[in-house]
Structure formats: C-alpha cells, structure tokens
C-alpha positions in Angstrom: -26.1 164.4 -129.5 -25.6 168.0 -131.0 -23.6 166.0 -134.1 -26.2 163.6 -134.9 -28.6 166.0 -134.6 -26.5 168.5 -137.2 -26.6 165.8 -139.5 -30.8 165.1 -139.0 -30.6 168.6 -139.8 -29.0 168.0 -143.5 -31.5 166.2 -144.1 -35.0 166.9 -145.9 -37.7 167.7 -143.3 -40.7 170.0 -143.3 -40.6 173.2 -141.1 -42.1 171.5 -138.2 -39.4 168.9 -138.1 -36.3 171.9 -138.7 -37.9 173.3 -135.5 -37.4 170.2 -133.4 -34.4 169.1 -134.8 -33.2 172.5 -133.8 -34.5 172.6 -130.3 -32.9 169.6 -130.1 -29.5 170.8 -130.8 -30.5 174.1 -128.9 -30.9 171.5 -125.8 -27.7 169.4 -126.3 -26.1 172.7 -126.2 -27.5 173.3 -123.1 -27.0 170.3 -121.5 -23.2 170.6 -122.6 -23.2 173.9 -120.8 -24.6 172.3 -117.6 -21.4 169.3 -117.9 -19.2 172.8 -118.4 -20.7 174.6 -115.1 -20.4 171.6 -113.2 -16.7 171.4 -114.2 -15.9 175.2 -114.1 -17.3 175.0 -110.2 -14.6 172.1 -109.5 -11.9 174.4 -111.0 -13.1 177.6 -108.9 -12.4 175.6 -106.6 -8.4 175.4 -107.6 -8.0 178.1 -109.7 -9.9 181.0 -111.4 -11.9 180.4 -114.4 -10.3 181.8 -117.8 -12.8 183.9 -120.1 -12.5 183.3 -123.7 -12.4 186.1 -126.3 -13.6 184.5 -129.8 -16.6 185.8 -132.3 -19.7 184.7 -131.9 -23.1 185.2 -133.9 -25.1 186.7 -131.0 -28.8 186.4 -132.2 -28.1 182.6 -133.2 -26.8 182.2 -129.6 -30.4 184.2 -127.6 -32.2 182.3 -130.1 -30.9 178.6 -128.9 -31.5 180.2 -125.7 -34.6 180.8 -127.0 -35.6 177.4 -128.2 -34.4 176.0 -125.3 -36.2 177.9 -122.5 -39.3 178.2 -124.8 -41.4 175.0 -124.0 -40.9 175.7 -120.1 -42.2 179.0 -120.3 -45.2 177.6 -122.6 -45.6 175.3 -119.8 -45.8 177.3 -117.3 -48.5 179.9 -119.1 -45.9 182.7 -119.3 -44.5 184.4 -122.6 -41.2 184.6 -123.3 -40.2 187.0 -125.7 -36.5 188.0 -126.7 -35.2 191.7 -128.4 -31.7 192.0 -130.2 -31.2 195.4 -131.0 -31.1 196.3 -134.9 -27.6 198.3 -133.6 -26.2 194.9 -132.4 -24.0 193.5 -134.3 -24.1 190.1 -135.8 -20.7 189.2 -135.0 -19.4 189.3 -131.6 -16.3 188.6 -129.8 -16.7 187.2 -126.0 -16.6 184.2 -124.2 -20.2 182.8 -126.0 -20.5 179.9 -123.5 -20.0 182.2 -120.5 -22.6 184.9 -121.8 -25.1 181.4 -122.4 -24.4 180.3 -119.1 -25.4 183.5 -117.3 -28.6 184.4 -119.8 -29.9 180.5 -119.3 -29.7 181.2 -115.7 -31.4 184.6 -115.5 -34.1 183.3 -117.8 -34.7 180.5 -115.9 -34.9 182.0 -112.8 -37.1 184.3 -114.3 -39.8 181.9 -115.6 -39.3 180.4 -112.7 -40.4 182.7 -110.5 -43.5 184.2 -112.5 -46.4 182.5 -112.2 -48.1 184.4 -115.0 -47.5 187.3 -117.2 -43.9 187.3 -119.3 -40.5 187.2 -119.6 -38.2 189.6 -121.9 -34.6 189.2 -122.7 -33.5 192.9 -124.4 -29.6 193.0 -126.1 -28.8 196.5 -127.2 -25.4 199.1 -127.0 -24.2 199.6 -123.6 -21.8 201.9 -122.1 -19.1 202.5 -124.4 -20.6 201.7 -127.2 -18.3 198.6 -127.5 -19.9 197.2 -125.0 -23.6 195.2 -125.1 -26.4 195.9 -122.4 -28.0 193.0 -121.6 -31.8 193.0 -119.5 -34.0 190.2 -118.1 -37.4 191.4 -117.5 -40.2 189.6 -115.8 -43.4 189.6 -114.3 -42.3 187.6 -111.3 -42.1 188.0 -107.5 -39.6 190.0 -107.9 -36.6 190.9 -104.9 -36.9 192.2 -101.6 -34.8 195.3 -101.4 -33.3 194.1 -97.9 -31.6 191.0 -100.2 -30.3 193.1 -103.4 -27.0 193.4 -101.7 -26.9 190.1 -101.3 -27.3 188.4 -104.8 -24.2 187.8 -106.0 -22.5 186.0 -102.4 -21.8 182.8 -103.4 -25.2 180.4 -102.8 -27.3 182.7 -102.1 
C-alpha cells in the first residue's frame, strides 16, 4: 500500500489530494508498525528485541505521526498539536520504528483518554545534549498516583 501510494504521489494532484495521498502512506506506515508490534511481542517471547541505530528525519517521522493520529483527534473534538524544537536536529540516528511505535501509542492513549481539550507532543534537547526529550501532554483523565508505579508491568 505505502508503494502504490509513493507512486500516486508522483503524480500531478492539487494540495488537497498531496494531503490524502500522504495520510495515506502515513497510515500504511502505521499499519506496518502494528504487523511489526505484533511480531516483536512473539519474539519477546523467545528472545529480546534488537534496537536499531540508523538516521532518521525526525520531523518527517512526528509529522506521519501526525497525519495519522490527526482525523481521530478531529473526531473526537480534541486538538492535536505537535512541537519539534528549532535545536533538534533534522537528522537523527535511532531505531525510527521503535521511537513511532512508542509516540503512536502515547498519542493514542492520550486522545483517547480526553474527552475534550488537547493533546501536545513536544521534541526538544534532553539530558546530555545528545540525547532528545520527548513529552505527551493532554487534557485527559489523567493517572491516579496509587498506579504510577505500576505503568510500565507488562499489561497493565
């Protein structure tokens, strides 16, 4: 689907159509990454899952992300809003299917759970410098306290 799609996208369209075209390789993207997390639980299962080092642009990756997650959000009567630092680099090196994986999910969760109000991925310079920060913020229900420990046991 994402190859087809690359090649609607060589075509001549208005800016309308370039938008769909590209949620719609945004989506077979995602739904690629939901065949991969299906797969990489199977192999938890046998053996620990490898991370990949190899550059990445970031801001094309939070805005498939992005385009993805988008319509729901608009669904759902909640803004969602993303922030790559101007300090950021383009280029990155990481494991770019691994850092979607984990953002899709925490955005999701997040429009999930807000019933209103919005949703704000911010990327900027961590701690060392070398390292990015990245923050989901919502409006949402939020966490108990009592469960914070708890968040990252497996299926919970």
């Amino acid at each position: 689907m994402v190859n087809i799609a690359q090649l609607l996208d060589d075509t001549k369209m208005d800016p309308e159509q370039r938008d769909l075209v590209r949620s719609l390789r945004a989506s077979g993207r995602a739904l690629f990454a939901v065949i991969n997390d299906v797969l990489d639980f199977s192999k938890l299962q046998s053996a620990p899952v490898l991370v990949e080092r190899a550059a990445f642009e970031l801001r094309l990756t939070v805005e498939d992300i992005a385009s993805t997650l988008r319509p729901i959000a608009d669904e759902r009567g909640v803004v969602l809003d993303f922030d790559v630092g101007n300090d950021v680099p383009r280029w990155v090196v990481g494991d770019e299917n691994r850092i979607r994986q984990v953002l899709t999910n925490l955005i999701s969760n997040a429009i999930k759970f807000s019933p209103f109000g919005q949703v704000t991925l911010e990327v900027g310079n961590g701690e060392p410098p070398e390292h990015l920060r990245f923050t989901v913020r919502d409006t949402g229900i939020g966490i108990p306290n009592h469960l914070l420990e708890e968040i990252f046991d497996p299926f919970k």
